[in-house]
Every structure is written in structure tokens, then in C-alpha cells.
MARBA-3410 file (N, C-alpha, C, O; in Angstrom, 1 decimal):
146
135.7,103.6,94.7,134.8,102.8,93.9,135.2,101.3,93.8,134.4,100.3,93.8 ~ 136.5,101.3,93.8,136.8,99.8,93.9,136.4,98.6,94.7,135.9,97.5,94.4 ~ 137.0,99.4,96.1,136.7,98.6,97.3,134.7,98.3,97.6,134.2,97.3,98.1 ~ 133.9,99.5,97.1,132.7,99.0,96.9,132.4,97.9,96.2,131.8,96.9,96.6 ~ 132.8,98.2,95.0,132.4,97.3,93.9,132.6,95.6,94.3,132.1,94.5,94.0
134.0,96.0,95.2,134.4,94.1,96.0,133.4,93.6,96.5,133.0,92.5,96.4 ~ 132.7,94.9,97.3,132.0,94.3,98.5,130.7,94.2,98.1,130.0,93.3,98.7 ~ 130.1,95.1,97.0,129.0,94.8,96.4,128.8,93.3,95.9,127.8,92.7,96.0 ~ 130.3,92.7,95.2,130.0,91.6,94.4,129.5,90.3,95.6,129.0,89.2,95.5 ~ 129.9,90.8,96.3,130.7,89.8,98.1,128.9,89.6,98.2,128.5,88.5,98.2
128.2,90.7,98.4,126.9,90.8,99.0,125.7,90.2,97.5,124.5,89.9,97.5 ~ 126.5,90.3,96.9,125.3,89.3,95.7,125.7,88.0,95.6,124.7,87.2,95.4 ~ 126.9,87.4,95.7,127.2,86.1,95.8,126.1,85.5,96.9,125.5,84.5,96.6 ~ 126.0,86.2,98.1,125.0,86.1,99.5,123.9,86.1,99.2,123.2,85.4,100.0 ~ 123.3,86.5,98.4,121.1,86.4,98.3,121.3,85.8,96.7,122.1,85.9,95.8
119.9,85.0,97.0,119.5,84.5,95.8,118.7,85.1,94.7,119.0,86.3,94.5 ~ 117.9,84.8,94.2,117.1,85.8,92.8,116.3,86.0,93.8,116.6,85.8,95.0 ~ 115.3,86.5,93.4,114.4,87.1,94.3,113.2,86.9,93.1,113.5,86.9,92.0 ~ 111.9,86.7,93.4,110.6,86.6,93.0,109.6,87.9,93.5,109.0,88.1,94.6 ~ 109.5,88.6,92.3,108.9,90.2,92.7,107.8,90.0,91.7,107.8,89.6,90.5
106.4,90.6,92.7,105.9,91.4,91.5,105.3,92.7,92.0,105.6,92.8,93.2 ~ 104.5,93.8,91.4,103.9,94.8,91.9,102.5,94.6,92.4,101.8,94.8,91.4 ~ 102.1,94.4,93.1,100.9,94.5,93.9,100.3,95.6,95.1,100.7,95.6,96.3 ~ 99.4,96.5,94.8,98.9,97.4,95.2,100.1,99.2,95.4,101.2,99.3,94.8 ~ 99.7,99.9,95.9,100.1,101.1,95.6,100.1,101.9,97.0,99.5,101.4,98.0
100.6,102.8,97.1,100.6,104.1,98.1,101.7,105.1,97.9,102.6,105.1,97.0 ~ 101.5,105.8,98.6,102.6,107.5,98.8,103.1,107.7,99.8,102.8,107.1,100.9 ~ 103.9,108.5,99.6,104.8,108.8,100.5,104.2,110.7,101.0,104.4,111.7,100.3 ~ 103.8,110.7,102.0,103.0,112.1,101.9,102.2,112.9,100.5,101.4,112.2,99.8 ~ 102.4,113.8,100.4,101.8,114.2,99.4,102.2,114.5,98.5,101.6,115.2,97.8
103.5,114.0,98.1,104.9,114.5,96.7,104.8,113.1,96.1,105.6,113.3,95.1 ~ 104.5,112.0,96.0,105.2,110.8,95.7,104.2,109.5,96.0,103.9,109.0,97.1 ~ 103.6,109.1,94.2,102.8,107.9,94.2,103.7,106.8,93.7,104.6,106.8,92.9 ~ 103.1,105.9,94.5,103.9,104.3,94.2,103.4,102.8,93.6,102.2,102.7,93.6 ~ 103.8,102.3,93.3,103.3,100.7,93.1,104.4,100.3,94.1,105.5,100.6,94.3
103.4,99.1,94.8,104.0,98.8,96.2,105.0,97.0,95.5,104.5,96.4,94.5 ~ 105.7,96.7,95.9,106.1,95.3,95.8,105.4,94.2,96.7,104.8,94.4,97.8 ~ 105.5,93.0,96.1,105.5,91.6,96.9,105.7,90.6,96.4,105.7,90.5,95.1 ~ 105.9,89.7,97.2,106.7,88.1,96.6,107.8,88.4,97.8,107.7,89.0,98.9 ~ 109.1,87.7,97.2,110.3,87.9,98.1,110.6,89.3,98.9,111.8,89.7,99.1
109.7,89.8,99.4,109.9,91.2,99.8,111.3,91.3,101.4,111.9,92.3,101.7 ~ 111.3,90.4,102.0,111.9,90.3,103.2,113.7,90.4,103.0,114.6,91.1,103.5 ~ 113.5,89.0,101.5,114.6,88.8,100.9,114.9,90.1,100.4,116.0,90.2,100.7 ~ 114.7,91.0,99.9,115.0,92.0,99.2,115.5,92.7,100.1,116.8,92.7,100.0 ~ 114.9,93.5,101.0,115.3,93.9,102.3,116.3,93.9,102.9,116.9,94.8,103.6
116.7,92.2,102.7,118.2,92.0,103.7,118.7,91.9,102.6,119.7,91.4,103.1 ~ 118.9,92.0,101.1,119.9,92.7,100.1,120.2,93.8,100.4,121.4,94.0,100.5 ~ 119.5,94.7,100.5,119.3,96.4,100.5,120.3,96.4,101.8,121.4,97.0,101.8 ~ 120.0,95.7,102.8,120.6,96.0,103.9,122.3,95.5,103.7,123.1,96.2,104.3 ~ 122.6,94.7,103.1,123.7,94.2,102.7,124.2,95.2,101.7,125.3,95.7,102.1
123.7,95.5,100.7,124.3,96.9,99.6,124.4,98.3,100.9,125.3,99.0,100.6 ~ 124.0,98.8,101.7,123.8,99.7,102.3,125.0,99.6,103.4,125.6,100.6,103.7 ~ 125.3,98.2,104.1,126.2,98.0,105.0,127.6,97.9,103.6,128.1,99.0,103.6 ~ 127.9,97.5,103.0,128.9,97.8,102.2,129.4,99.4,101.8,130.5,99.8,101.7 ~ 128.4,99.9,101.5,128.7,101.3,101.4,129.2,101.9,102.7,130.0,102.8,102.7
128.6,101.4,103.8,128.6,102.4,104.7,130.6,101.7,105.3,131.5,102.3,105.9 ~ 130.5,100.7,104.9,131.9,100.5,105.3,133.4,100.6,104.8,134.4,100.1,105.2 ~ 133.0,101.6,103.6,133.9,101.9,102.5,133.3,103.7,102.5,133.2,104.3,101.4 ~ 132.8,104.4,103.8,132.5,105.4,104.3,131.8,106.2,103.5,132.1,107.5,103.5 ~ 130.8,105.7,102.6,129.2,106.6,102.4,128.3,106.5,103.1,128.0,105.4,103.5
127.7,107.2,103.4,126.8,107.9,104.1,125.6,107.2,103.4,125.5,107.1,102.2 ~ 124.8,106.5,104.5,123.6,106.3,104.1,122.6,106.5,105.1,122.8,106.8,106.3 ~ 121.3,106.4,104.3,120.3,107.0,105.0,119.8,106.3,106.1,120.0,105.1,105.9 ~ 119.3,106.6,107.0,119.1,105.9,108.3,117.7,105.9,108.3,117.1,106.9,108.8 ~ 116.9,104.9,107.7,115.3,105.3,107.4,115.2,103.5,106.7,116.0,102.8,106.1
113.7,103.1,107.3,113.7,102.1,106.3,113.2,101.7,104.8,112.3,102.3,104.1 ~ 113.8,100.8,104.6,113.5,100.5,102.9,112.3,100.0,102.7,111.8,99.1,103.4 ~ 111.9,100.4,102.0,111.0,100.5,101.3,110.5,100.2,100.3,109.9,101.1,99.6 ~ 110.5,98.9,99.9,110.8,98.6,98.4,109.4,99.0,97.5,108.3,98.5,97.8 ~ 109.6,99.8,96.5,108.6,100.4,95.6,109.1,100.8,94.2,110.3,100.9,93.9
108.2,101.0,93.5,108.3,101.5,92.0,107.7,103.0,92.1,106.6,103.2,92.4 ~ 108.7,104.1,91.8,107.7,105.5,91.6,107.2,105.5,90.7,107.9,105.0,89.8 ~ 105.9,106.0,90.5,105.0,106.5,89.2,105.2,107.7,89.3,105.5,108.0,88.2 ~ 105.3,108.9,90.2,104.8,110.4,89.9,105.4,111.0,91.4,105.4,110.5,92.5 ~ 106.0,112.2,90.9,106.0,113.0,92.2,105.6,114.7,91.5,105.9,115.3,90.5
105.0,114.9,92.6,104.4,116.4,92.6,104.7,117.4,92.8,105.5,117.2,93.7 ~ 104.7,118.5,92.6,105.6,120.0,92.7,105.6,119.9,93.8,105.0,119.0,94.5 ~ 106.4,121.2,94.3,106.7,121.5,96.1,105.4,121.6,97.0,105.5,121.2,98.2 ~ 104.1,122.1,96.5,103.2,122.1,97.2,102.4,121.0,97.5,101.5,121.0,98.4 ~ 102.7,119.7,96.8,102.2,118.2,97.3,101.1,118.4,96.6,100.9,119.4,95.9
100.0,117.2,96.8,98.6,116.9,96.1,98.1,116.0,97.0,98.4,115.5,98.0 ~ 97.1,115.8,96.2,96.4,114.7,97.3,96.1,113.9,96.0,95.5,114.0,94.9 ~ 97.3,112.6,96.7,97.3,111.6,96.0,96.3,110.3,96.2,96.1,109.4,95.4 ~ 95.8,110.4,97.5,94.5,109.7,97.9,93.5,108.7,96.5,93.4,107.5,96.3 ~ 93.0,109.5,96.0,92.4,108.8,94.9,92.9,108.2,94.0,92.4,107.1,93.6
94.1,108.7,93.5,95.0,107.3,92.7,95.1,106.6,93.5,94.4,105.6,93.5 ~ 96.0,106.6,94.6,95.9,105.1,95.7,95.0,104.1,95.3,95.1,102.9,95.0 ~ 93.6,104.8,95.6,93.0,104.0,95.9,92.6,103.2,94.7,92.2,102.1,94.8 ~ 92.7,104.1,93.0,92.7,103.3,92.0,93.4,102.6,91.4,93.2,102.2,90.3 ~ 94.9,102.3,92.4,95.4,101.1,92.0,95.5,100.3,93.1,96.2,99.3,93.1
94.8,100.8,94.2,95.2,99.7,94.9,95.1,98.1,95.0,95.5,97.3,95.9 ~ 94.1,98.1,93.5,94.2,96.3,93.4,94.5,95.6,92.5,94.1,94.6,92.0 ~ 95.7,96.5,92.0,96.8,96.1,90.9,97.4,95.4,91.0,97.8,95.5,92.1 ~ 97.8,94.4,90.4,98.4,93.1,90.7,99.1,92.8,89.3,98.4,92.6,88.3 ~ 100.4,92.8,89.2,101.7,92.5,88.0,102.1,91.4,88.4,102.1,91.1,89.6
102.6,90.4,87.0,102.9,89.6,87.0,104.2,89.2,87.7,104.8,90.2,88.0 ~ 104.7,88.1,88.0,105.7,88.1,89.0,107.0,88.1,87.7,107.0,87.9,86.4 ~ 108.0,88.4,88.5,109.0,88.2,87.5,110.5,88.4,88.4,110.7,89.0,89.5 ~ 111.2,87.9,87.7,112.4,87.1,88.6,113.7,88.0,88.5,114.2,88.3,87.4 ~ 114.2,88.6,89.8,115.2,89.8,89.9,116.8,88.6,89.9,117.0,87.6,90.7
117.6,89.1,88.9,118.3,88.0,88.8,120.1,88.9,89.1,121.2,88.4,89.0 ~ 119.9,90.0,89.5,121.1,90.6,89.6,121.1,92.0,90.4,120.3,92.9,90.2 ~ 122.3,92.1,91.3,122.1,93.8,91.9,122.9,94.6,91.4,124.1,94.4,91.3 ~ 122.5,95.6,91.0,122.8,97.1,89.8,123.7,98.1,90.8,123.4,98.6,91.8 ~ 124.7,98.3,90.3,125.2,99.8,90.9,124.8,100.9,89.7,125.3,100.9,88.6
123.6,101.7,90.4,123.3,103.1,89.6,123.6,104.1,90.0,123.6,104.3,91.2 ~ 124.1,104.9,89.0,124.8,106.1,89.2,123.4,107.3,89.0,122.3,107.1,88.4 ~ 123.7,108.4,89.6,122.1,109.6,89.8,123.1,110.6,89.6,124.1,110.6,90.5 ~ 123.2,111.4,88.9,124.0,112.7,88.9,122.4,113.5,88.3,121.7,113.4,87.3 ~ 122.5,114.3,89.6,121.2,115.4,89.7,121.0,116.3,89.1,122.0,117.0,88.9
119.8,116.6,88.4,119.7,117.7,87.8,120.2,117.7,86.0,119.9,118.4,85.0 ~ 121.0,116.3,86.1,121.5,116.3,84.9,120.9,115.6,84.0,121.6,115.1,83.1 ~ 119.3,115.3,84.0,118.2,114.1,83.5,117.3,115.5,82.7,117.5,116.7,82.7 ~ 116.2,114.7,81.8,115.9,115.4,81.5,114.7,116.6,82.7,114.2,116.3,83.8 ~ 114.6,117.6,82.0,113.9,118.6,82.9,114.2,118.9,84.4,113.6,119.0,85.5
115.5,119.1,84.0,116.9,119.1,84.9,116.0,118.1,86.5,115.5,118.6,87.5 ~ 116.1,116.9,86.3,115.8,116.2,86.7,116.9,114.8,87.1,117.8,114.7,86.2 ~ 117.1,114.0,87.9,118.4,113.2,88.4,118.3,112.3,86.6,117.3,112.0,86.0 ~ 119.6,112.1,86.3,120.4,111.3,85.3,120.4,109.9,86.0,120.7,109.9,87.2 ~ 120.0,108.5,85.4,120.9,107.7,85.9,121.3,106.9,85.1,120.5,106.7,84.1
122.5,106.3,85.2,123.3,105.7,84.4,124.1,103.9,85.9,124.6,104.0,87.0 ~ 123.8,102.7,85.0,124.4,101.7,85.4,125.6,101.8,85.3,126.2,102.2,84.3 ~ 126.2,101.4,86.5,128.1,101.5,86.7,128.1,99.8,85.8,128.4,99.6,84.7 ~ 127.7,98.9,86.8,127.9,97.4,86.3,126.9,97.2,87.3,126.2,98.0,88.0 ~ 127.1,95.4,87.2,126.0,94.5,88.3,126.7,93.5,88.6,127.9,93.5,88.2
126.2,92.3,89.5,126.5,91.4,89.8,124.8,90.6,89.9,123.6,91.0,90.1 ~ 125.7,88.9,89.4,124.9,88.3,90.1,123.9,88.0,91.2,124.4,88.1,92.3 ~ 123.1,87.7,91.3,122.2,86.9,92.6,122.8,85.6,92.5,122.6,84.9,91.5 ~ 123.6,84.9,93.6,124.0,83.6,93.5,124.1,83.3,94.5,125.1,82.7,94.8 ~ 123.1,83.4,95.7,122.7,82.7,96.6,122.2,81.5,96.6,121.9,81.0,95.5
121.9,80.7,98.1,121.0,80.1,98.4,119.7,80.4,98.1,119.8,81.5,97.7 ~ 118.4,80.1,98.1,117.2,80.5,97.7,116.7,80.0,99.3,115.7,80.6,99.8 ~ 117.5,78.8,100.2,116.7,78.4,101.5,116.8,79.3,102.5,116.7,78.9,103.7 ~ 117.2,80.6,102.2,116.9,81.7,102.8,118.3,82.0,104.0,118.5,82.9,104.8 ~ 119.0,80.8,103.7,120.3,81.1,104.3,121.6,82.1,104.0,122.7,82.0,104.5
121.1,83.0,103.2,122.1,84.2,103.3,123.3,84.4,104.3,123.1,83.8,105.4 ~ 124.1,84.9,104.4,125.3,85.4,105.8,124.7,86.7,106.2,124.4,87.6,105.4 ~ 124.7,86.7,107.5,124.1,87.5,108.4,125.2,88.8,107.9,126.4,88.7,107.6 ~ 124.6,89.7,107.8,125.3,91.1,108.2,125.3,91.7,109.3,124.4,91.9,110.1 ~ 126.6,92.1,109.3,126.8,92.9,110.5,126.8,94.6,110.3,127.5,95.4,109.8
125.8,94.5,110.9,125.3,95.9,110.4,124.5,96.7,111.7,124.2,96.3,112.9 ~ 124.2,98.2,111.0,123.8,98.7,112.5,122.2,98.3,112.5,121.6,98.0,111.4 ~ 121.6,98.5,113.5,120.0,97.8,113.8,119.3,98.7,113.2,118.2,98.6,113.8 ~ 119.2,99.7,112.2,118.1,100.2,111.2,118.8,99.5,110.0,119.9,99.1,109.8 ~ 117.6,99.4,109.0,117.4,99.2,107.5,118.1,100.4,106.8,118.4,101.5,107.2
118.3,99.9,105.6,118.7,100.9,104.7,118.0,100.8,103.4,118.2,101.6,102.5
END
């Protein structure tokens, strides 16, 4: 946890705030409705990829899939739904922007939330104390997203 926590702080010194807001919606198959992000979305991305390359270099396992940045609203029993019509009734939702000023280490201990559902709990954070001219330090990382 230590050596993360270095390299977490290392990777927020690197990106600046980020300017988010939620605009429009979709799912993820048939288990899982979303509010989609936008504003700094790129910038976000190469944070994630930066939090994801730190982990993976202090040997956790991350997922090899890309990021995705969203808010969940709902996920559905095992048999899925057809989430289609919500989509489509938020799809012209538009939230105010609002300014991400720090990256979170959250902790998920499963099962242990309510309706035996994931727990989560903040370890700590760090600043965003980047550049904003989009000059971040390149990571060296493998060629998928995290």
C-alpha cells in the first residue's frame, strides 16, 4: 500500500483539475444504466491510465478493457432488462459542469455494503496539480486503457 500510495501521489502531481459534467446516458449490455461524462474527458482518461499504470507496477492486476468514464444509476438482476428506454430518456441530460480537484484511493470490500452489496470506503487522496496545457508526463504504460 505504501509504494502505491507514492506513486498515486507521483500521478496527481501530473494532471491538472479536470472540468466534468454529465451529459447524456447509456448501458453497458443489459445489467447496467449510466450517465455518460463530458468536458475534460481525454484528460481523465490519461489519469485513469496513470492510476492504473501505478498499480500495475507495484503488481495489481488490472483490467485490460477500456475506461470508460461514467456515473452508474442502476444495475439489474442476473437476467438483464432492457434498458433501451431509459437511455433514451436521459439521453439529453445535461449537468452542470463542476471541477474534479483531486484523485481518491477507494477501497470496495464486496458484499460488505448494504444488501450485501460492495462497501466503499476512501483510503486518502491527492491533489490534481498539474499543468492544465495538457502537458502531463507521458506514461509508460502498456498500449490498452485502464
Amino acid at each position: 500500500m505504501p509504494e502505491l500510495q507514492q506513486r498515486l501521489a507521483r500521478a496527481a502531481g501530473r494532471h491538472p483539475p479536470l472540468t466534468l459534467r454529465f451529459a447524456g446516458s447509456g448501458r453497458f449490455g443489459g445489467r447496467v444504466l449510466f450517465l455518460a461524462l463530458d468536458g475534460d474527458v481525454q484528460a481523465l482518461k490519461r489519469l485513469a491510465a496513470s492510476a492504473g499504470a501505478a498499480a500495475r507496477r507495484v503488481g495489481i492486476a488490472v483490467e485490460d478493457r477500456p475506461y470508460r468514464p461514467h456515473l452508474t444509476l442502476a444495475r439489474a438482476a442476473a437476467g438483464g432488462a432492457d434498458l433501451r428506454p431509459l437511455v433514451a430518456r436521459l439521453a439529453t441530460i445535461e449537468g452542470q459542469a463542476w471541477t474534479a480537484t483531486t484523485l481518491d484511493l477507494v477501497r470496495s470490500r464486496l458484499g460488505q455494503g448494504p444488501g450485501r452489496r460492495a462497501a466503499y470506503e476512501s483510503v486518502t487522496s491527492w491533489p490534481l496539480r498539474g499543468s492544465s496545457r495538457g502537458d502531463a508526463a507521458p506514461d509508460r504504460r502498456s498500449a490498452s486503457e485502464t
